[in-house]
C-alpha positions as CSV (number, residue, x, y, z in Angstrom):
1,X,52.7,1.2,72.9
2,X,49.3,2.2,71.3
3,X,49.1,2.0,67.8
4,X,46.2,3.6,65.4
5,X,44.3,1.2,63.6
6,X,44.7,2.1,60.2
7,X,42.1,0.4,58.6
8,X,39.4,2.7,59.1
9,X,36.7,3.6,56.5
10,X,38.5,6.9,55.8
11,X,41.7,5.2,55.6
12,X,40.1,2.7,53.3
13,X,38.7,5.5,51.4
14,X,42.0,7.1,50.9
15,X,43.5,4.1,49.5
16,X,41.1,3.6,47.0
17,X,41.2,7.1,45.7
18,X,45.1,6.7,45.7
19,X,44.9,3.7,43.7
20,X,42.2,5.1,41.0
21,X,44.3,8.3,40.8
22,X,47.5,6.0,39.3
23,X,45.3,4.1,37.4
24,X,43.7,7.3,35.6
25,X,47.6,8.6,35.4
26,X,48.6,5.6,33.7
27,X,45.1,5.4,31.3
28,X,45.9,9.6,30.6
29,X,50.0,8.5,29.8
30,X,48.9,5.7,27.7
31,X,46.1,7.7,25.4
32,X,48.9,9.8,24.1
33,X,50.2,6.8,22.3
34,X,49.9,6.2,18.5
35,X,47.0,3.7,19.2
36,X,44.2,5.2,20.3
37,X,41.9,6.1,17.2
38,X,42.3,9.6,16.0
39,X,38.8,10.8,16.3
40,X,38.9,10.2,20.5
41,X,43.0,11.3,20.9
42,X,42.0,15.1,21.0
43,X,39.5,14.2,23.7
44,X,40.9,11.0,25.8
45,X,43.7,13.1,27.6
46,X,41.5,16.0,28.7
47,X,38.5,13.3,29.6
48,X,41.2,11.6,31.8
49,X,42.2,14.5,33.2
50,X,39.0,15.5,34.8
51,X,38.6,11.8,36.0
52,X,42.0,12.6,37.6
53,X,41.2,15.6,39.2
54,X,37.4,14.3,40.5
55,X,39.6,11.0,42.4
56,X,42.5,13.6,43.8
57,X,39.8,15.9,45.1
58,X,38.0,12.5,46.4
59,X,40.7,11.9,48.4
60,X,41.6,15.0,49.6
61,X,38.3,15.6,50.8
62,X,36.8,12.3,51.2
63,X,34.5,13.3,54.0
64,X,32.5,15.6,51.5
65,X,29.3,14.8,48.9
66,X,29.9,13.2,45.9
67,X,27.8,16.3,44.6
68,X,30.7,18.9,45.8
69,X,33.4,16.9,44.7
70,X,32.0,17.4,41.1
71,X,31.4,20.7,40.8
72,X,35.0,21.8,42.8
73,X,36.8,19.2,40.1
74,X,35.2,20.4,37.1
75,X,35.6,24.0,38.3
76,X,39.2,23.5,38.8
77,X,39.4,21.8,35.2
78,X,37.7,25.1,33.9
79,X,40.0,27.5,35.5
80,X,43.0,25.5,34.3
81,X,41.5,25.8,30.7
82,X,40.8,29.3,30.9
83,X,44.1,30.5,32.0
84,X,45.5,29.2,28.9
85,X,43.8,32.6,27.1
86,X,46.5,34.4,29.5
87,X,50.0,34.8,27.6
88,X,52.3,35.8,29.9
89,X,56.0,35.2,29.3
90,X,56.9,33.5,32.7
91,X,53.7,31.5,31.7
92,X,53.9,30.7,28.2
93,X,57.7,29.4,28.9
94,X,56.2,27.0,31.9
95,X,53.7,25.4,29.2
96,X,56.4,25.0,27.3
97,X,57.9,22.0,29.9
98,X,56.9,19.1,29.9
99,X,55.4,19.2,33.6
100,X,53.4,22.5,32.4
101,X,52.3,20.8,28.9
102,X,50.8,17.9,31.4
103,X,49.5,20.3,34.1
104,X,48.5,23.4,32.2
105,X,48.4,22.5,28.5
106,X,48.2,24.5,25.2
107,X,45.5,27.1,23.6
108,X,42.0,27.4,25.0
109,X,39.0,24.9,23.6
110,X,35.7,25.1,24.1
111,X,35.6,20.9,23.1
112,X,38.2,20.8,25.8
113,X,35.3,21.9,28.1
114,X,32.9,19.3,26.9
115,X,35.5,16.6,27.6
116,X,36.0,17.7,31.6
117,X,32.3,17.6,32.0
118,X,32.2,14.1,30.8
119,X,35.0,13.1,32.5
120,X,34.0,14.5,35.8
121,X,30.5,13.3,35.5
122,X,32.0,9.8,34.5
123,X,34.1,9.8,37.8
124,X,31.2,11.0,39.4
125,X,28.9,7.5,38.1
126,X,31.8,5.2,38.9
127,X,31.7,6.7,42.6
128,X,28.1,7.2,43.1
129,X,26.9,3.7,40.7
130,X,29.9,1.5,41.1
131,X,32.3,2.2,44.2
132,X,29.2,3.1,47.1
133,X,26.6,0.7,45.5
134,X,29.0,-2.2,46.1
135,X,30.3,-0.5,49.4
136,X,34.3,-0.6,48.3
137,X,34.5,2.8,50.0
């Protein structure tokens, strides 16, 4: 029987991703919690959001630039903020679940914007500064 070695860079890659993607879930779930000073809590969920996205894009397509993975992150972050000017019914009731409230949220802001640029350009530093420099990936 010929088995794959598993333990290839990409697979290695993966992993990591997959890892920093439940840590970011968990960080995201746990700056909705009454502790977390009030002038950051507006900011901290949609901050940990784009870090979220920029590690599940990472891993999807972990093959590709650091550079791309940015700008397709971000841009997804953006289009997910802008369709909350649409208020269609079928919509409107799916933000109202808690899986649409995570995934979609509430009511278009521009500070919303500002906090999935820093977030993706913080995932971006901790790839490019922290996880290549030190060669975990």
């Amino acid at each position: 029987m010929n088995l794959k070695q598993t333990n290839t860079p990409m697979s290695r890659r993966r992993l990591t991703y997959f890892f920093y993607i439940l840590l970011v879930i968990c960080l995201g779930l746990a700056s909705r919690t009454r502790f977390i000073p009030e002038f950051i809590y507006p900011y901290l969920g949609d901050f940990f959001y784009a870090v979220m996205f920029y590690f599940i894009i990472a891993f999807l397509l972990n093959d590709q630039s650091p550079k791309l993975i940015i700008i397709i992150s971000v841009s997804i972050c953006y289009l997910i903020e802008f369709q909350q000017l649409l208020s269609y019914d079928w919509l409107v009731a799916f933000r109202n679940t808690t899986i649409g409230s995570l995934t979609l949220g509430h009511g278009f802001l521009w500070s919303d914007m500002v906090s999935y640029t820093v977030g993706g350009v913080t995932a971006y530093v901790i790839e490019k500064r922290i996880l290549l420099l030190k060669n975990v990936l």
